[in-house]
N, C-alpha and C positions, 0 to 999 in steps of 0.2 A: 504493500500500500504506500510504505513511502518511498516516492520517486523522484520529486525534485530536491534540490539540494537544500540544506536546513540551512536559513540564512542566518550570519556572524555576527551584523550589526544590528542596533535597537533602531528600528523604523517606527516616530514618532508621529512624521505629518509623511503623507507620499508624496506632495508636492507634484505631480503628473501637471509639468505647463503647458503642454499640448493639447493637453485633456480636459471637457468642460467639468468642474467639480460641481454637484447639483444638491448634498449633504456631506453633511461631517457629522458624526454619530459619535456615540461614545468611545466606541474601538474602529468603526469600521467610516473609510471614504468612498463614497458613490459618484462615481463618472459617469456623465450620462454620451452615451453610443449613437446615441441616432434612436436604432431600431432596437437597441436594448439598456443593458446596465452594467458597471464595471463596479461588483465589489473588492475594494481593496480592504482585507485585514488586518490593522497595524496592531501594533507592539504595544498600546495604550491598556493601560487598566482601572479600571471603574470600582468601586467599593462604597455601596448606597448611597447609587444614582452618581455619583459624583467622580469625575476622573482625575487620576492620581499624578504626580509629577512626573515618576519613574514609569518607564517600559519594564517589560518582562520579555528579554531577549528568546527571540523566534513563537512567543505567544500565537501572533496572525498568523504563521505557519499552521501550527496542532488546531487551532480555530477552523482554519480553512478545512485541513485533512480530517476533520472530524466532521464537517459539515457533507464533506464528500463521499468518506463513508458512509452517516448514515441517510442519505439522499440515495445512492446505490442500493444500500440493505431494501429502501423503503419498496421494491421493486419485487422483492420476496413474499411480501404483506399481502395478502387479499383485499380487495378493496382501500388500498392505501390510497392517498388524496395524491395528484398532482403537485409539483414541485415546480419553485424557477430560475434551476439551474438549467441553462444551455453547455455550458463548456467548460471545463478547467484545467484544457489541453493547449497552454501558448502557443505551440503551432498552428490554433485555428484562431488565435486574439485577430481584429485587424490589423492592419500594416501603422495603426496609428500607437498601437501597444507595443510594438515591437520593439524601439528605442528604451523601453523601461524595464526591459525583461528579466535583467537581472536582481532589479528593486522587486518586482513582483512575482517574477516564478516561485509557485506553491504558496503562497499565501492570497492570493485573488481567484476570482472566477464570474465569468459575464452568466447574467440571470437575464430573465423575461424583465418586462415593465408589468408592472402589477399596480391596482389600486389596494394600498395597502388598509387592513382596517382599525378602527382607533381600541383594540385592548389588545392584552398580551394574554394569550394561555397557558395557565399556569397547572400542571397538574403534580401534585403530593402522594406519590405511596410510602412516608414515612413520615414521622411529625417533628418536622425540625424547624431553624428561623422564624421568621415571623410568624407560621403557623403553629409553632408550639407557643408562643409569645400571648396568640392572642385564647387559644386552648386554655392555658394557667387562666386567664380574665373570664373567660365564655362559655367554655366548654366545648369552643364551635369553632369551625375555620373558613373566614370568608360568609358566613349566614348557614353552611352544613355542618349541622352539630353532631357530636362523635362521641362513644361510648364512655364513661366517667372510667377514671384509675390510669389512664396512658401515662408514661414517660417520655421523658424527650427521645427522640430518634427511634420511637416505637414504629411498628410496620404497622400501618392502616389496614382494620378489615379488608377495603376496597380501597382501592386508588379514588382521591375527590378533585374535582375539578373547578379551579378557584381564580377567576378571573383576574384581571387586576388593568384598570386604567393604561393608556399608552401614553408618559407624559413627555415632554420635551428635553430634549439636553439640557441637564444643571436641574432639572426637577425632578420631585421625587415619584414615582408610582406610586400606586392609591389601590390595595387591593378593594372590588367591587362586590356584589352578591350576581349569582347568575341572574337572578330579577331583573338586577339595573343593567348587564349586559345586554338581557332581550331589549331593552329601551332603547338601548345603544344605537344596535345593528340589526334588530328583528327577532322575533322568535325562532324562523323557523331554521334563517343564517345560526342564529345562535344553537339551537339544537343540532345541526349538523357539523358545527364545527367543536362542539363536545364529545363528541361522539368519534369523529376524527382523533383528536386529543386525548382521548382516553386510550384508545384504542393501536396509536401508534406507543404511547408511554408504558404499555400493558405488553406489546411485541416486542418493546425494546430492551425493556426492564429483563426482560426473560432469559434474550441475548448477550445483555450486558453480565449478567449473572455468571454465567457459563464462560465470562473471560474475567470472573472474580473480580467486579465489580457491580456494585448495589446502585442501582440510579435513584438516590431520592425523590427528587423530585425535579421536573423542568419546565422552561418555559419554550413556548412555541408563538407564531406569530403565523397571519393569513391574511391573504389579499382575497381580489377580485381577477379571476384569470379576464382580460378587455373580452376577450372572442365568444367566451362560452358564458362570462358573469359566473363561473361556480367558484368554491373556494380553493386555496391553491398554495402550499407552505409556501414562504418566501423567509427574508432573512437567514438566521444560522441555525442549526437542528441538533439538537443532544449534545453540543459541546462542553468545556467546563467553566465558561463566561454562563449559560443559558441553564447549568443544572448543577444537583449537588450529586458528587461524586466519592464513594465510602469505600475503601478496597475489604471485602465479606470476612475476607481472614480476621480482621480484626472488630471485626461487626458485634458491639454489644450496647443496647438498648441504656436508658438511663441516664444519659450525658449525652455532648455534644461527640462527635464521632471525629477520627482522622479523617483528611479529605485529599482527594487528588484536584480539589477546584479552587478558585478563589476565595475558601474560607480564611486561608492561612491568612491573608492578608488581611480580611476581615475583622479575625481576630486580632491582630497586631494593631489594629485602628480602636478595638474596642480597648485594649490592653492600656494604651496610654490616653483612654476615654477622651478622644478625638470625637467632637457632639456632630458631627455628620454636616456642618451649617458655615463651620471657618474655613477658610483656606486651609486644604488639607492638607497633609504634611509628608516632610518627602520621606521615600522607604530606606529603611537602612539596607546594606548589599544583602546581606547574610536572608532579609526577608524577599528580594527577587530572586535571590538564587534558590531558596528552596522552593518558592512559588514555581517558578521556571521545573524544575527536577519534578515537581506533582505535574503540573502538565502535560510532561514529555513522559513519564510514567504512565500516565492514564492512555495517551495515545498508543505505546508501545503495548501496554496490555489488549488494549483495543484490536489492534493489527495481528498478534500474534498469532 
């Protein structure tokens, strides 16, 4: 699975001056193509909602090969939803990409144009973060309330499915109730794309298990395919930016768990109780470097 070269240097902005930039996202720069879309995955790291000073060298790499992964897997799925990757083959970029090639091979890939929709789908099969947070308070996560006596990082009867607002860069997400979702975008958009979301989180979970790895819980995101109007993943899929990642060996309920994703850093922001609001702070080596080593872990168990 991995085939281009793991790049050396921390890629912060991609700066493409050829290229029309059309967003700047948390991690990810979108060039618009014409007739499609150039996501480029940088080296940026985000840690509640907010992005951090320091890169996590070759991050947009494992970002990228984990999206392309599981975009391929989803092809094994029965009734798995449409996707809007086109290519993450540089010899078929156009001639306009080809000057950047070495900035971007393995960490980009051109997707469809898609009307993107305004929430994130979040789906939980274990009770961690903010869902355990508001558990201790509720008893419930997101308005679906769940059996009394859970601990943290307990496995859910069922996997729940817990919307949460799509806010802007520099703001926070706002987890929603499926209610307010059907408001959002429709009942009947919304029942289909749960039902999606569950159902790919449920195939994958299964997957991932079996390369000794526990997928918490993740988020997913969906457009509007222009031609057909149905729904269509866009964005990044099962990554370790998009999900919480537990290696099973060491899997035990009652605490916060080791992770192969961005908790490390998370923690380290809670550690020196950094309030999520000030200019945040910059990482010491020692926290990208292990950050970095959980990433490239998670990928290489993935691929094996």
């Amino acid at each position: 699975m991995i085939n281009p070269p793991i790049p050396k240097d921390v890629l912060l902005e991609s700066d493409l001056k050829d290229l029309n930039l059309l967003f700047k996202g948390k991690v990810r720069d979108i060039y618009d193509l014409g007739a499609s879309l150039l996501f480029v995955a940088t080296d940026r790291i985000s840690a509640f909602d907010v992005v951090l000073p320091e890169g996590i060298p070759g991050k947009g790499y494992v970002l990228t090969q984990f999206s392309l992964y599981w975009f391929h897997w989803l092809t094994s799925i029965e009734d798995a939803p449409q996707h809007h990757l086109l290519t993450a083959d540089f010899d078929q970029f156009p001639e306009s990409c080809q000057p950047y090639r070495e900035v971007l091979s393995g960490r980009c890939m051109i997707v469809k144009k898609v009307k993107a929709l305004p929430v994130e789908c979040i789906v939980r099969g274990y009770l961690s973060g903010s869902g355990w947070k508001e558990y201790q308070q509720k008893g419930s996560v997101s308005g679906v309330s769940l059996p009394a006596g859970l601990v943290e990082s307990d496995r859910l009867p069922q996997p729940v499915f817990t919307p949460s607002s799509k806010a802007e860069v520099g703001d926070h997400d706002i987890n929603i109730t499926f209610e307010q979702m059907k408001s959002e975008i429709g009942a009947e958009l919304s029942e289909t794309i749960r039902k999606m979301s569950l159902s790919i989180y449920q195939n994958a979970a299964v997957s991932a298990m079996e390369r000794g790895i526990i997928i918490a819980d993740t988020k997913m995101e969906f457009g509007l395919d222009p031609e057909t109007n149905a729904p269509i993943l866009i964005d990044e899929l099962l990554t370790p930016d998009s999900s919480r990642f537990w290696p099973l060996a060491n899997y035990a309920p009652g605490s916060a768990q080791p992770s192969f994703d961005k908790q490390y850093v998370r923690d380290y922001l809670l550690s020196i109780q950094w309030d999520g609001n000030s200019p945040p702070p910059h990482l010491p080596e020692t926290v990208v470097q292990q950050t970095r080593k959980r990433y490239f872990e998670a990928l290489k168990r993935l691929s094996s």
